[in-house]
Each structure stands twice: as C-alpha cells, then as structure tokens.
C-alpha positions as CSV (number, residue, x, y, z in Angstrom):
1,X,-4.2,-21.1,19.3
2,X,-5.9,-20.8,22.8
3,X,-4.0,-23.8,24.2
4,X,-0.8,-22.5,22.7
5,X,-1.0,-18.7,24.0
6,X,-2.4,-20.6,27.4
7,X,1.0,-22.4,27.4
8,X,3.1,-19.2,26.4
9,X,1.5,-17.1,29.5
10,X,2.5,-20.3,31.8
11,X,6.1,-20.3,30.3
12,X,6.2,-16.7,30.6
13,X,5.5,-16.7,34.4
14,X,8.3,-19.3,34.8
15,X,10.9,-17.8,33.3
16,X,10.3,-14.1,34.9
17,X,10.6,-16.2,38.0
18,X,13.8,-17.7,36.7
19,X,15.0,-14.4,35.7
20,X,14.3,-12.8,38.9
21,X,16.1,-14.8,40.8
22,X,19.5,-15.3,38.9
23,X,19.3,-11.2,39.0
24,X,18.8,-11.1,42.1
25,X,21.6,-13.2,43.2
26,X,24.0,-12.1,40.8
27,X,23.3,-8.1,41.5
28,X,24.7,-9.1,45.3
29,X,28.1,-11.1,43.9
30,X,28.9,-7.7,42.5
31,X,31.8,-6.3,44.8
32,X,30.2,-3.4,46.5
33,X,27.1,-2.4,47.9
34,X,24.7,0.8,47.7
35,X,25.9,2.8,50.7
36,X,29.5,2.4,49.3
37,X,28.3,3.4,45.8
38,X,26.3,6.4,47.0
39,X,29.2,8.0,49.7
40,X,32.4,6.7,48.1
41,X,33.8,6.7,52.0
42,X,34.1,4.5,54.8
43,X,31.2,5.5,57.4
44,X,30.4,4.9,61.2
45,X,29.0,1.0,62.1
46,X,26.0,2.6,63.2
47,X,24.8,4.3,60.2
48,X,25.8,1.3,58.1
49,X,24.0,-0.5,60.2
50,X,20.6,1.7,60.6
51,X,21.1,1.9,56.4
52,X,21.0,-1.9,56.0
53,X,18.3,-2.4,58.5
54,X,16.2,0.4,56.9
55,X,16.1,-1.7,52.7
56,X,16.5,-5.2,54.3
57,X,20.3,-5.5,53.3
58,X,20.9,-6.8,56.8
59,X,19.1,-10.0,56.3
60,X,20.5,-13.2,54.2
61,X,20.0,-13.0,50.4
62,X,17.5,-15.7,50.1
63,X,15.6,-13.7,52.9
64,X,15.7,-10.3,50.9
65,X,14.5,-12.4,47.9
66,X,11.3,-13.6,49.8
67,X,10.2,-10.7,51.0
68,X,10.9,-9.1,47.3
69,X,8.8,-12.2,46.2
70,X,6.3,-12.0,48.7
71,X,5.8,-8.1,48.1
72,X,5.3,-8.8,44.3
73,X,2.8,-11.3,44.6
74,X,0.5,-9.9,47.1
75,X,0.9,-6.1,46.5
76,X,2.5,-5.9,42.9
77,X,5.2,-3.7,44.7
78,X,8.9,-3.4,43.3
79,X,10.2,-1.7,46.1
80,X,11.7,1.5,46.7
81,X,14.8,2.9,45.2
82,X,18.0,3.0,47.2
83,X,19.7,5.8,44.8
84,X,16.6,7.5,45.1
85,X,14.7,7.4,48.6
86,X,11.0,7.6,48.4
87,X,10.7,6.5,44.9
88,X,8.7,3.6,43.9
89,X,10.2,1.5,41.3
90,X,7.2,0.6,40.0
91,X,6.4,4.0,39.6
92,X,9.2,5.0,37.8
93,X,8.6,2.2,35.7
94,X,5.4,3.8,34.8
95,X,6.6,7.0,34.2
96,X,9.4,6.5,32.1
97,X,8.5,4.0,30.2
98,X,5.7,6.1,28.3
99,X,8.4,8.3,27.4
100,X,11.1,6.0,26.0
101,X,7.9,4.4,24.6
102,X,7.3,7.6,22.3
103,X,10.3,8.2,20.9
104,X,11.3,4.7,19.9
105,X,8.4,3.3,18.8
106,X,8.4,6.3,16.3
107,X,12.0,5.2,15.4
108,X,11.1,1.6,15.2
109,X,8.2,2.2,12.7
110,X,10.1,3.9,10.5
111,X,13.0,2.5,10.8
112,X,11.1,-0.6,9.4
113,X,9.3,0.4,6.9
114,X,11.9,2.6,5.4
115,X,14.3,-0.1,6.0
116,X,12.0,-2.7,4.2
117,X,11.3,-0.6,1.5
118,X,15.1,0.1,0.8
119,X,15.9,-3.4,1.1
120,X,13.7,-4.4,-1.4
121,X,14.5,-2.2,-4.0
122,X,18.1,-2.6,-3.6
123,X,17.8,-6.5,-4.0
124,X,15.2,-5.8,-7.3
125,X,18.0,-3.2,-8.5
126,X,20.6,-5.7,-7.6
127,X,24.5,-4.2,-8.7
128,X,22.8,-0.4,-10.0
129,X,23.2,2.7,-8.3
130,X,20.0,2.1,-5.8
131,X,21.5,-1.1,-4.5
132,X,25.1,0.4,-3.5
133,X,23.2,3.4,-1.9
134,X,21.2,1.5,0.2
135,X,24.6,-0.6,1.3
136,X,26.2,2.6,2.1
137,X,23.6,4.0,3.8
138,X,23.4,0.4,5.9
139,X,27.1,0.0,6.6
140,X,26.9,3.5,7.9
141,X,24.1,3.0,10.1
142,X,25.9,0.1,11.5
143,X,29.4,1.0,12.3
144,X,28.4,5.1,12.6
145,X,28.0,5.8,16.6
146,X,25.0,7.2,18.1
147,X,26.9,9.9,19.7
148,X,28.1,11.0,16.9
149,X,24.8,10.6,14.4
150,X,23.0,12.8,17.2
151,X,25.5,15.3,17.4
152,X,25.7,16.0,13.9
153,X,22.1,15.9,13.6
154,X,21.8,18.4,16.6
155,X,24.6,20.8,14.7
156,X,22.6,20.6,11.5
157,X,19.0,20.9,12.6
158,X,19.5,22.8,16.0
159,X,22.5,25.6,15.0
160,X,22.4,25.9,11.2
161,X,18.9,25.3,9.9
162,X,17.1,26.5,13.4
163,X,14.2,23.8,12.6
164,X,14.2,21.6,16.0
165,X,15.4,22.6,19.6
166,X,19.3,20.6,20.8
167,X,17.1,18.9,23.7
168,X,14.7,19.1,26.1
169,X,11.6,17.4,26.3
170,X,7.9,18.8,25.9
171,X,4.5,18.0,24.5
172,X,5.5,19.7,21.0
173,X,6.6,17.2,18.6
174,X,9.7,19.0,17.8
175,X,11.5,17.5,20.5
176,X,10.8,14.1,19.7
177,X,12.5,14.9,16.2
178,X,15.7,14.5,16.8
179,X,16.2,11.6,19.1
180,X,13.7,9.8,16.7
181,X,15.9,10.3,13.8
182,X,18.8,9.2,15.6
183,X,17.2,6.1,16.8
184,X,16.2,5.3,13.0
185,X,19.1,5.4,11.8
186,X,20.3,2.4,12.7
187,X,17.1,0.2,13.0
188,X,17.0,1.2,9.1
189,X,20.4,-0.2,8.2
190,X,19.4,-3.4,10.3
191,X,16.4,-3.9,8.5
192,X,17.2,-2.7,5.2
193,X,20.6,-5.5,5.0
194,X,18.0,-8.3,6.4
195,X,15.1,-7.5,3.6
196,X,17.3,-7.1,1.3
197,X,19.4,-10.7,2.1
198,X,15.8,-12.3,2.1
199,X,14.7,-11.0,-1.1
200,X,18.1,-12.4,-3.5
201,X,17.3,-15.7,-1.2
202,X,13.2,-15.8,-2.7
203,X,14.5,-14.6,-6.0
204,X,16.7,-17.4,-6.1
205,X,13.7,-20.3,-5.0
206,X,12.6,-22.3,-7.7
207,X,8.8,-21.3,-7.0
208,X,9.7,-18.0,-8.2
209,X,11.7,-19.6,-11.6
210,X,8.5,-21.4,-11.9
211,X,6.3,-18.5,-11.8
212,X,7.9,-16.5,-14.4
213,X,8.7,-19.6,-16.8
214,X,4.8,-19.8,-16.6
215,X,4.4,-16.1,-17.6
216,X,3.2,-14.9,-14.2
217,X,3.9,-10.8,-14.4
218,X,6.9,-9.3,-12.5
219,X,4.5,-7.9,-10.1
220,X,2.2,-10.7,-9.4
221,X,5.4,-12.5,-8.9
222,X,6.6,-9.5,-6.4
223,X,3.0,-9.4,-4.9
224,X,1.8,-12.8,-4.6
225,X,5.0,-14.5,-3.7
226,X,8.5,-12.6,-2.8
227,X,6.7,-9.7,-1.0
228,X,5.5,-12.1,2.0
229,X,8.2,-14.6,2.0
230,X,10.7,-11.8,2.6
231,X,9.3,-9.7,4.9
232,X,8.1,-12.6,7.2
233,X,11.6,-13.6,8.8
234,X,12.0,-9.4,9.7
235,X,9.0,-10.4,12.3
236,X,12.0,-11.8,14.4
237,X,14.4,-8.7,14.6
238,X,10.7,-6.7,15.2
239,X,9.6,-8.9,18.2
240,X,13.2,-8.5,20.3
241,X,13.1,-4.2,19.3
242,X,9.9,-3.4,20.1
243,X,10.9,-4.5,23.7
244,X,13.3,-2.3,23.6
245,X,12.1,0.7,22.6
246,X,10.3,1.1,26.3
247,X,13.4,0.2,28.4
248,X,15.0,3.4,26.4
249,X,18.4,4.2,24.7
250,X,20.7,5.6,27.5
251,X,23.0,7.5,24.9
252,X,20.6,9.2,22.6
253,X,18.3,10.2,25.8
254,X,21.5,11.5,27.9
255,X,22.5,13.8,24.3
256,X,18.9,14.5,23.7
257,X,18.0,15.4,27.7
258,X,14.8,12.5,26.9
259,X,13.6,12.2,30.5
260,X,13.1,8.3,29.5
261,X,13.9,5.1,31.5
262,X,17.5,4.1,29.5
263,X,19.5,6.9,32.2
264,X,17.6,4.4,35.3
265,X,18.3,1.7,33.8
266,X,22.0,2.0,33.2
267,X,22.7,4.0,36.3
268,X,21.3,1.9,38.9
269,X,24.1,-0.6,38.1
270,X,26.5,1.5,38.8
271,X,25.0,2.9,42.1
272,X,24.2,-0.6,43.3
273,X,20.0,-0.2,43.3
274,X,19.1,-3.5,43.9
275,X,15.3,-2.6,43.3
276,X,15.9,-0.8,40.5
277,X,18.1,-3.0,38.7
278,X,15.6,-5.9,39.5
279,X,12.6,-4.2,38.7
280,X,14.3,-2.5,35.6
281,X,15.3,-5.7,34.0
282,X,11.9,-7.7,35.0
283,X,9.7,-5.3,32.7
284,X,12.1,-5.7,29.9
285,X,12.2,-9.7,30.0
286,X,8.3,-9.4,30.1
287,X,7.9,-7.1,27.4
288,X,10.6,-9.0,25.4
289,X,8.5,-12.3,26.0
290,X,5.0,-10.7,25.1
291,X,6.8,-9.1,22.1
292,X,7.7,-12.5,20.8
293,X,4.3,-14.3,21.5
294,X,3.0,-11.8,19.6
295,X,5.6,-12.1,16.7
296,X,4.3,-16.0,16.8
297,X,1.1,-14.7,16.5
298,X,2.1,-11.8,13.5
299,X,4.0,-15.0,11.9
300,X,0.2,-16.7,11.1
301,X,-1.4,-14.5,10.1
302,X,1.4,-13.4,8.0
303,X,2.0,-16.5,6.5
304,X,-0.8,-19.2,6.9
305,X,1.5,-21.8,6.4
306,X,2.6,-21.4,9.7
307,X,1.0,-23.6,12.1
308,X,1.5,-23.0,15.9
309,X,2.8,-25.7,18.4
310,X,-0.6,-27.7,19.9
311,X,-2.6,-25.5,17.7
C-alpha cells in the first residue's frame, strides 16, 4: 500500500499542476478583465495602467503564470485578491473553509447514514408502504430546489415554531440547524436511490440464493453478505462530496447568511479574481483527489477483496 499511496501523492502533484495551468489560461480567454468587472466604465490609460502594473496583469500570461508558480513553490502564497485588496487568498481559504467545513460535513454524515439506512429498508420492503416513502422522499430531494427547501424550512422553524434563528452565523449550534438540514436533504435522496439500487442488485446474486437454499438466517445473510456489498460502491459518491462540503454551497450560505467559502467561490468569476478563482479551484481539486485516495483506501478495508494497484 506504501508504493501505491507513494504513487497517488506523485499523480496528485501532477495533475494540480495540470489543473493550474488550464485555469489559469482559460480564466484570461474570458472576455473582460477585473478593472472592467469591478467599475463597469471606461477609465483613464493611466489608472488602467498603474492597476495592471500593481497585480501583474501588465505582463504576458505565461509570465503572470510563473511568478504565480514561482510564489507557490517557494512561499506557499496564492496571491492577493483583486475584488478584495489586501486579502490573502490563502487566507481566506483558511478561513472559510472551516466554516463551510461545519455545516456540510454535518449534512453529509447524515445525509449518509440516513440515506443508507432508508435505502436499505426500502429495497428489504420492496413494493410496501416503506419502499414508496423512501422514493418519494428521494424524487423530492432530487428535483425539489434548495432555495425553496431552505425557505420553507426557515418559514416553519424560524416564524411558526420559533425553534432556530432565519440566519446568521454564531458559535451556538442553532444556526448551523437549518443550513444543515437543507444540505441533507438532498445528499439523502442521493444516497438512499444508490443503496437502495445496490441492495435489489446483491439480493438478486446467486451467493445470496445460495446462502438461503443452505438455511443461512435472513440476518446472517443481511449481516455477513448484502450489508457490505451494498454499501461499498456508496464509498464513490462519498469520496467526490466530502470535497465539497469545504468549497461550500453558494445558495444555501447566501439564504442562510453562512459566512462560508461557496459566496468566494462563485463570485470571483463574475468579478474577474484571477487569484481567487485559481486559488479557489486548486483547494477543491486537492481535496477532491485526497478524498478519493482515501475512498481507495476506505474500499480495503471495507471489502478485503479489494486489492490496490502495485500493492
């Protein structure tokens, strides 16, 4: 296993690399550029000219990518914002991420579990009253939109019940209530259609006809056999969403007021941040590739069958 994760970290380095550059380039295609984005009107030469000077815009792309390089390798420095002077992105980064961090890996735990434990029972209680519930409540997380979940859930728990404050943010776990059950919402319909897909697929192997025509119990059968080999092949949605519980939900932290990193994210695309925008979408291909070395790793020791590549 030491080869292999020696191997992963390599690849992992060479595709960030990869990554940074074909953001890089393609961020300056975009018609526009920050100072445009920022005024929305045509200014003087000079100040055009001092603003380029002052972030490096002045200077050929492949220039501006060196020195972005260059600062990353020897000083692990981002860069500043453009949007918003004196920032560090790295920083930020820091900051925000934490934050978007705590509300959706609340969400994502129980999003999963709930969604595993639904999606088992509706495939054991296949065609009964459990099973369409659980499809209702899973076509509803799919096609209801966020907005709309988190405003009825602020309506219900903020204005008629009184239980949890419309937004805001805070140390008290009350406002991490209601964001959290709006991100769950929909990582439990995801999860709940896959477990349950993946159960009726084991039920359906001829290890588990083989079992019972040998008199193994419903539950060892459950335990021993369908219980791993269904929940195993979740480990892939799992790896992709836990990297994106840091980078944030824009719409449920803009409703909420969730001081996270989704609004930074989003909006430095539309102001033209070049740091940002680079520096924003280098943590999330990191922590998307960590996320799924460690889902190789979960898949072992999940399921010993599993053997990893040079292993």
């Amino acid at each position: 296993m030491g080869r292999y994760i020696v191997k992963r970290v390599v690849y992992m380095i060479l595709t960030l690399f990869i990554i940074s550059i074909a953001t890089f380039y393609l961020m300056h295609s975009v018609p526009g550029d920050p100072l445009t984005a920022r005024i929305q009107k045509a200014l003087p030469a000079e100040i055009r000219a001092n603003f380029e000077k002052k972030y490096g815009l002045d200077k050929p792309i492949f220039q501006q990518y060196l020195m972005f390089l260059k600062n990353i390798v020897t000083k692990g420095d981002l860069g500043e914002s453009i949007t918003y002077p004196g920032i560090s992105v790295g920083k930020t980064i820091l900051q925000k991420a934490p934050i978007s961090g705590s509300v959706g890996s609340r969400a994502l735990f129980i999003g999963f579990t709930l969604g595993t434990v639904f999606g088992m029972l509706a495939a054991l209680k296949r065609g009964k009253w459990p099973d369409y519930v659980v499809i209702t409540l899973a076509i509803l997380g799919t096609t209801l939109p966020s907005f709309v979940l988190a405003s009825v859930l602020q309506y219900f728990f903020a204005v008629v019940i009184r239980l949890c404050p419309t937004g805001g943010w805070g140390a008290a776990e009350k406002y991490k209530v209601l964001p959290v059950l709006a991100l769950t919402f929909g990582m439990l319909a995801t999860y709940s259609r896959y477990v349950r897909s993946s159960v009726l697929e084991v039920l359906g192997s001829d290890y588990i006809l083989t079992a019972r025509a040998k008199g193994v119990s419903e539950f060892n059968v459950f335990r021993k056999h369908v219980f791993r080999n269904a929940v195993t092949p979740s480990l892939t949605l799992l790896g992709g969403q836990v990297a994106g519980i840091f980078v944030g939900s824009f719409v449920i932290e803009k409703i909420f007021s969730v001081p996270g990193l989704g609004a930074y994210f989003v909006n430095s695309i539309g102001d033209r941040d070049y740091p940002m925008i680079v520096g924003t979408t280098m943590f999330f291909a990191a922590l998307f590739i960590v996320a799924q070395l460690m889902t190789d790793i979960m898949y072992v020791i999940a399921d010993p069958r599993v053997k990893l590549a040079n292993d």
